[in-house]
N, C-alpha and C positions, 0 to 999 in steps of 0.2 A: 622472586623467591617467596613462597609459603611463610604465611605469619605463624604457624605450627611450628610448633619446638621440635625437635628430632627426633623425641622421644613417642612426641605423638605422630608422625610421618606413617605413613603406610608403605609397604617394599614399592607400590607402584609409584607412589611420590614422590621415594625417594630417587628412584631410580629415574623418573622425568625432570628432575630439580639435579641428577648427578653431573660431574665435571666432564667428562667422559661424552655426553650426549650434548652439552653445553659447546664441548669444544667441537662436535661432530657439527655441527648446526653452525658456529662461527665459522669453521672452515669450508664449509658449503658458500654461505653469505660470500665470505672473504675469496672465496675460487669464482663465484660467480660475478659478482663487482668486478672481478680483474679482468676475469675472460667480457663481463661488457666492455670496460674500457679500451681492452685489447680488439677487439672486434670492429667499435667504433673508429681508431683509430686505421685498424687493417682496412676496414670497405672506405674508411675516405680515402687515403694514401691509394688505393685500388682503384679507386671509380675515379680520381682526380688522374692517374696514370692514363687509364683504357679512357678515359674522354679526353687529354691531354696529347693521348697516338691519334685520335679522331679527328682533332683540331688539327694536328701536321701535316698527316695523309691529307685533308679536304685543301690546307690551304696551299702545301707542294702542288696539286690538282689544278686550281688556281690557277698558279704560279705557269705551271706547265703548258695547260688549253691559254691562257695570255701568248706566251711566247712560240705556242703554231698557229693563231690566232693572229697576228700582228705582222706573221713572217711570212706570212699565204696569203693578207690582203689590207687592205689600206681601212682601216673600221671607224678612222679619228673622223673622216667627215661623215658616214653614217650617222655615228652618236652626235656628233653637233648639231647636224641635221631634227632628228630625230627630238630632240631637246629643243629645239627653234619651235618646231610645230608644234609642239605640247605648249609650251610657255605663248606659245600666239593666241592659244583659245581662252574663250572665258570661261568662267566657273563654273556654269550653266553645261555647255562644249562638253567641259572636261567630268561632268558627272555621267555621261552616257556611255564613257568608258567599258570595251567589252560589245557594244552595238554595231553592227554593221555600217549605222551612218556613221560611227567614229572609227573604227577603223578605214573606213575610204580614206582620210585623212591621211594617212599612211599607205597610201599605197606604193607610192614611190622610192618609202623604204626598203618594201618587200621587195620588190623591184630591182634595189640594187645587187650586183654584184656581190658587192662585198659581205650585204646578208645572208645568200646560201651559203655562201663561204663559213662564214660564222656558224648557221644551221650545220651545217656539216660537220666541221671541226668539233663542234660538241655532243655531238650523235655519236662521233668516233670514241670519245673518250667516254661518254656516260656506257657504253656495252661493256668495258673494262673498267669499269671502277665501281665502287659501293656507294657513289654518293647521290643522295637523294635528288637534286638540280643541279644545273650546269646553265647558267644564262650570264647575259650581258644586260647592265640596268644600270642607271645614274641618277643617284637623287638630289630633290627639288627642294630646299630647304624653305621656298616663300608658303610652298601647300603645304610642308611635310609629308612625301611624297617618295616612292621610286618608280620609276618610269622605267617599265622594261623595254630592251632594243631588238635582242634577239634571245630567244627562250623554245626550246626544244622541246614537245612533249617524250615522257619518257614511259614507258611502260611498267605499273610499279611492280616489284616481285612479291609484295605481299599487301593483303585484301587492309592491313594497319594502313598502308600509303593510299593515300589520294592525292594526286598534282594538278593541279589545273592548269591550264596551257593559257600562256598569257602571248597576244600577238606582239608586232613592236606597236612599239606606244599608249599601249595600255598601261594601267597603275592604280598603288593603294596604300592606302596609310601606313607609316609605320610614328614609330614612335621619335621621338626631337633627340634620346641619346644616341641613338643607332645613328643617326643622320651626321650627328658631332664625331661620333665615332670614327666614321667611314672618311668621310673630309677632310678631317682635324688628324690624319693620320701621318706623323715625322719620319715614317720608313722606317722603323727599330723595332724588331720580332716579328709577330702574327699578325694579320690584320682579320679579326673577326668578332662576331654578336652572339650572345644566345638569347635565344628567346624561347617562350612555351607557347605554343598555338595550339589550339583547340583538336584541332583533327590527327595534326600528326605528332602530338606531343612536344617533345624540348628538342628543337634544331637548333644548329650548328652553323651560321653563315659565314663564310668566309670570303676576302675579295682582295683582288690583287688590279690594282689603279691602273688606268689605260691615260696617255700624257698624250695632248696635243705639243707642237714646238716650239711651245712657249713656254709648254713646262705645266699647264693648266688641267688637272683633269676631266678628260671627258666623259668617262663610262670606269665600270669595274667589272672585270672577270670576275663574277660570282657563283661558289657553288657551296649546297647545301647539303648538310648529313646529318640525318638523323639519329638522337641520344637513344634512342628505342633500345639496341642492340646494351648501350654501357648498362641501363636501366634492369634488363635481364641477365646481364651478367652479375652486375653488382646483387642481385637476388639470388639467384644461382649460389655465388661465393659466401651472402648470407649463410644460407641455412647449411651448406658445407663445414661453416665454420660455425656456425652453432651448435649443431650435432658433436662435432670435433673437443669443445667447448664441456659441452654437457659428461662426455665421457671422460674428460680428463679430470673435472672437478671432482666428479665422485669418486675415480680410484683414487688422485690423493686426498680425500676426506678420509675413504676408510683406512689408507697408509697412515696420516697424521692421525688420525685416531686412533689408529693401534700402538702407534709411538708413545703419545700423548698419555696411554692409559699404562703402560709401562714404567714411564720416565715419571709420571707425576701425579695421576690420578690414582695409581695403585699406594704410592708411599703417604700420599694426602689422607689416605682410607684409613692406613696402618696407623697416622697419628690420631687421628678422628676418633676409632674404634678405642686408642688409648686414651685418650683422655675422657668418652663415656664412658667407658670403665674405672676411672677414674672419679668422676663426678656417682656413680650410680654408691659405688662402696662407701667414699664419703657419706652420701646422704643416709644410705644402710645399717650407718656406722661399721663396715667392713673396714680394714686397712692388710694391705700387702709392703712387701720390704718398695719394687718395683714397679712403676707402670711406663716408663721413659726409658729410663737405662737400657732394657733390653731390647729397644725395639730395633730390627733388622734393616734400618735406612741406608744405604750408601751408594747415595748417587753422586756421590762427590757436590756438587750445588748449592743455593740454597735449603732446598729438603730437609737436606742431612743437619744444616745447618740449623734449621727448624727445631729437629729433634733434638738437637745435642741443646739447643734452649729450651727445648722444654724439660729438658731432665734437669739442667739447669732452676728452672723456674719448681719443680717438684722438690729438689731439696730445701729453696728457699723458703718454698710455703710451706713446711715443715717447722723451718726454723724460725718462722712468720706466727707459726700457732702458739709456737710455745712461748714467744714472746708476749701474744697480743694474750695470752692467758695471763701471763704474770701483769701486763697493762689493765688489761681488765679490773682483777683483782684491786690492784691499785688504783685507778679509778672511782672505783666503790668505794674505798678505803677514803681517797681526800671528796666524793660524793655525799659521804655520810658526815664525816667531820665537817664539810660550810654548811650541812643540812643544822649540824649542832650550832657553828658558828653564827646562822642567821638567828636562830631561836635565841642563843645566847645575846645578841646585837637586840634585840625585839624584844627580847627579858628588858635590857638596860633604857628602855623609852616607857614613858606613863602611855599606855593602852587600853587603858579600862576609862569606859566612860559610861558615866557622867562622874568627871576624876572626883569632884568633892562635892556630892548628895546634898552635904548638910550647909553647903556655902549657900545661898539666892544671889547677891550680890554682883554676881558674874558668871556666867557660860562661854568654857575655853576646848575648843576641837585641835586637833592635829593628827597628819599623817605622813609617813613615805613611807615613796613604792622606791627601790633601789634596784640603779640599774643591771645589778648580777645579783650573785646569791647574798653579798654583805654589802653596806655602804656604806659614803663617806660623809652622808649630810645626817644632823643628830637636830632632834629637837630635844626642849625638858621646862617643864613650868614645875614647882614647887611655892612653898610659902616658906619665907624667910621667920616670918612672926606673923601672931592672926589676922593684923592688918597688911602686910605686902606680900606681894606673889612676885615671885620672878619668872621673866619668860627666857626662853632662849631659843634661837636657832642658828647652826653655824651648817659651814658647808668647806670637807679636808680638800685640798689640792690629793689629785689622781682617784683612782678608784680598787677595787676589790681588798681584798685581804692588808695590804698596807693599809689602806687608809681608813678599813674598817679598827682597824688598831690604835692606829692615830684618833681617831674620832673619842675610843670607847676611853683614854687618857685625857685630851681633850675635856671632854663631859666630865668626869668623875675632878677634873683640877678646876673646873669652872663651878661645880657645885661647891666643892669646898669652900673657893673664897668667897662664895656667894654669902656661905653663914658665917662668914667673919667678917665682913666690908657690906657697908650698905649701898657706897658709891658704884653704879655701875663703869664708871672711869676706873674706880680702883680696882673692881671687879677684874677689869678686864687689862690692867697692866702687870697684877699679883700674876694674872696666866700666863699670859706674855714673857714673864720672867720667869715662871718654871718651866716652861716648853721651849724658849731657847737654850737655859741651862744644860740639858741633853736633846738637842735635834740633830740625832748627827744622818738622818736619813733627808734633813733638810725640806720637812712638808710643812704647809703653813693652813691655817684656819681663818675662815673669814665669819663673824660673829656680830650678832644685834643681840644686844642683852639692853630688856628691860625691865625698871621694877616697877608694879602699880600698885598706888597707897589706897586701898579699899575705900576707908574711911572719906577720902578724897576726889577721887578720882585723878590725882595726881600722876601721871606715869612718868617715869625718869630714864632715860634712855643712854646708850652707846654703841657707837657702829666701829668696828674694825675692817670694814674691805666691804662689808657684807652690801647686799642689796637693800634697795629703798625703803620702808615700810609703807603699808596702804591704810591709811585712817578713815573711816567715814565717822561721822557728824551725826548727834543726834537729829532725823527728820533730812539729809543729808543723801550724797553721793561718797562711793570707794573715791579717794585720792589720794594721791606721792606725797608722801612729806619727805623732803628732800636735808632730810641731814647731811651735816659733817664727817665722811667716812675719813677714819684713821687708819694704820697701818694694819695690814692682816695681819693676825696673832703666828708668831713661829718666823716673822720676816730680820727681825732684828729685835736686840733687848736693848732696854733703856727708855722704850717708848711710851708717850704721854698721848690719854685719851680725852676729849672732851664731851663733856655729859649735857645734856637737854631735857626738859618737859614740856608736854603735850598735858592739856585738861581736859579729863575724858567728864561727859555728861551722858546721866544715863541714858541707854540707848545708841550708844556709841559703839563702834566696832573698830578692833586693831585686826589686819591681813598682813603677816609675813612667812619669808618661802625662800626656797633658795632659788638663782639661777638655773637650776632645769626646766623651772615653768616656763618663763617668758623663752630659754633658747630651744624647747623642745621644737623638734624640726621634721616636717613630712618628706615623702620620698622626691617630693622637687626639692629638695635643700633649702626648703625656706622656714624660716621661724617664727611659732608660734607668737613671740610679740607680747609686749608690754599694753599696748592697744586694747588684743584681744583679751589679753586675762582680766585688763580694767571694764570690758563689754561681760564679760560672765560673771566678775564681782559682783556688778550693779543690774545684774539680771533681776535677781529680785534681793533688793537690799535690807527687804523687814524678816530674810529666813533668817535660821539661828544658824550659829558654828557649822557645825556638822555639812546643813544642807551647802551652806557659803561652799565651803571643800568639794563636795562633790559637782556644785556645779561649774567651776574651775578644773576640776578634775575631768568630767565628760566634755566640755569644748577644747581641751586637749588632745583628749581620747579623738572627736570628730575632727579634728585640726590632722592629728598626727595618721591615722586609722592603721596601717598595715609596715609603716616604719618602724626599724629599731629603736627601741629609745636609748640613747646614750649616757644620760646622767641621771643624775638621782631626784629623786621628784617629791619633795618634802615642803608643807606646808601648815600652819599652825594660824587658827580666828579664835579669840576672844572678843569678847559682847560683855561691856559694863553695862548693868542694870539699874542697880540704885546704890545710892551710899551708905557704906557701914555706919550708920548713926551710933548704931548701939555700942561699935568696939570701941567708940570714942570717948563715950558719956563713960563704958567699960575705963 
């Protein structure tokens, strides 16, 4: 079929690509395949018949010149004879075959009685019959070999036959099956060979066994007929039947295709033309009450059946639009509100950097990318008093709109007890115990809150669920300090946190993130890795914030490239510099 749309078809395009000429052309194919097969099988059943009458006649023939053959003269010591003399010469001897010094040899054969007798009897019967030879021969299995005993010439009737007249004792190869054949034969059915010889094509040999009184045979009434005759016939009834063949496939091509175009190709049309009409008004912005309902199909069948779904299928797409209007609509509608939702989630995180110009004392980056429009991982650094800053990053159990909720509650109950509690243990049991007070949707928060004392470089920490932190060393490498994680926040109330410090010197770097980073995963299902994010840390360990992020950020990107990302992907460096002297002497 044409990769042209229908619209753009031409009448002759159409009309060679139509159902109609499709099925004309199958049913040609499909008459013709059959009338082969039918053919096929007629001329062998044919020609196995007319060469099967051939083989009957030649071997009844046989059968018949044996028994006036045997009944008019005594032939068993002939052929004994005859087979003595052959077998007495040597190899040499027996190649001169056809020579006048070898047939002297046999003279005594000719001689006998019993051979004109035999001459005779099959002279009588070759005038009345069709068959190609009529001789007496017995073969020699040590040469491979038939020895003929008496052999008639016969006059052929047509210029295809040539016979060569064999005396007695003359011979010539045949081939070792024919020899098994003829010997080896149990007396059940036919006794005969075919073979194809050069001159007179595919013969027919048949032979009916001559028995000395011991039961041994000595000779075979053999005669020959030639396949010529089944070969022309079988040609003949060819093209009889082909011609035959040929005209009956085409009238029912044109019957089946005039049916065809009636019963299926006409109603095919009628839908076709409905439903371009159909598509063309659409696109037009035309509309009618009908294009299905009325269409004239009743063939009882599928067809009709066709139509009656497709009028079917025109009310629903009706009733399809004016839904997927109101969808639409709606869509826009909750489109614009998470467009609000993100901006408002984005409002509530420090994104203006360099967050505090007037600090030196420290350089603090952070970002997420969230895996839909809203998320559930929140970061937030503020200062408690001029000397401490607190940092946070947590990461809500689930994602989109719940857990953008949970988060922005989360954050705003974590800031509060930030400026009432110095402890981050305390920090983070005061949340714990307002966020199980009402969890009744049962989501829980995992949290690393730390505070660092400027003046100090003291940092004080706690982990609730969350992930490891990555600390590098002044002069140093990124590495796991493997704290104490305690219960996620929102799992149960009553829980108790335990707090830690790390001495930050200047020149020191804190790395924390949530679990998106290490489990971000490419389209083989493997993950990103705690490995690889510690090889992009310590890519280059003297950049500041910012650059740290981004280059965490692109071996992700080249890790993960064309995969979905599924979680939310939130990460926050701070870089201590030098110590607040002044807020202290302050």
């Amino acid at each position: 079929m044409t990769k042209k749309s229908i619209r753009e078809m031409t009448a002759i395009e159409k009309k060679r690509h139509s159902l109609s000429i499709r099925v004309f052309r199958m049913t040609i194919i499909g008459a013709a395949v059959l009338g082969a097969v039918v053919l096929v099988i007629g001329l062998s059943l044919y020609t196995y018949a007319l060469t099967s009458q051939n083989i009957t006649e030649s071997f009844q023939l046989s059968s018949k010149a044996k028994t006036a053959l045997t009944t008019s003269a005594d032939i068993v010591p002939m052929a004994e004879r005859t087979m003595e003399i052959y077998r007495a010469q040597t190899d040499d001897e027996r190649k001169e075959t056809g020579t006048p010094d070898y047939r002297a040899r046999f003279d005594e054969i000719v001689l006998m009685p019993a051979y004109q007798t035999a001459m005779d009897t099959f002279n009588a019967f070759l005038e009345d019959s069709n068959v190609f030879d009529l001789y007496l021969a017995m073969y020699d299995e040590n040469t491979s070999s038939i020895v003929y005993i008496a052999n008639p010439l016969k006059d052929p009737k047509s210029i295809h036959e040539i016979k060569l007249s064999y005396s007695a004792g003359d011979w010539e190869k045949v081939d070792a099956s024919e020899i098994k054949t003829f010997l080896g034969w149990n007396g059940e059915g036919m006794l005969y060979n075919l073979s194809n010889t050069g001159k007179n094509g595919r013969l027919c040999t048949c032979g009916v066994p001559v028995r000395n009184d011991d039961g041994e045979i000595v000779a075979f009434v053999m005669s020959e007929i030639t396949l010529t005759n089944v070969v022309l016939a079988a040609r003949a009834f060819f093209w009889q039947y082909f011609v035959a063949i040929v005209v009956v496939t085409i009238a029912l091509a044109l019957i089946l295709s005039y049916r065809m175009k009636k019963l299926l190709v006409q109603p095919i049309n009628t839908i076709a033309a409905a439903a371009e009409d159909y598509v063309n008004d659409k696109r037009n912005g035309n509309t009618r009450e009908s294009y299905f309902n009325s269409l004239d199909v009743h063939t009882g069948d599928e067809l009709e059946n066709l139509s009656l779904v497709m009028a079917d299928m025109e009310r629903e797409v009706k009733d399809y639009v004016v839904n997927l209007t109101k969808a639409t609509a709606e869509k826009e509608r909750v489109s614009t509100e998470m467009g609000m939702a993100t901006k408002i989630q984005e409002g509530m995180l420090p994104t203006i950097f360099p967050a505090f110009p007037n600090r030196s004392e420290f350089d603090i980056y952070a970002t997420m990318l969230p895996a839909r429009e809203v998320g559930g991982d929140f970061y937030d650094f503020f200062f408690i008093d001029d000397d401490h800053l607190c940092m946070v990053i947590a990461d809500v159990s689930g994602k989109g709109i719940p857990a953008a909720l949970f988060m922005m509650a989360s954050k705003i109950i974590i800031s509060n007890n930030a400026k009432k509690e110095s402890s981050p243990a305390k920090i983070l049991e005061e949340t714990n115990a307002a966020i199980c007070a009402n969890n009744r949707m049962e989501l829980f928060v995992t949290v690393w809150l730390g505070i660092l004392e400027i003046s100090t470089g003291k940092l004080t920490a706690a982990n609730a669920g969350h992930e490891y932190p990555t600390v590098r060393h002044a002069d140093g490498y990124f590495e796991f300090f493997k704290d104490k994680h305690g219960v996620v926040i929102g799992a149960m109330d009553g829980v108790k946190y335990r707090e830690y410090e790390i001495m930050l010197e200047p020149g020191a770097k804190l790395f924390i993130y949530t679990d998106g980073v290490p489990e971000a995963t490419n389209a083989e299902s493997k993950m990103f890795g705690v490995d690889r994010m510690l090889e992009a840390l310590n890519k280059d360990v003297e950049a500041d914030p910012k650059t740290v992020l981004n280059n965490v950020k692109n071996a992700v990107g080249d890790f993960v490239r064309d995969a979905e990302q599924f979680d939310d992907l939130t990460m926050l460096c701070m870089e201590y510099k030098l110590r607040g002297e002044n807020l202290k002497n302050e």
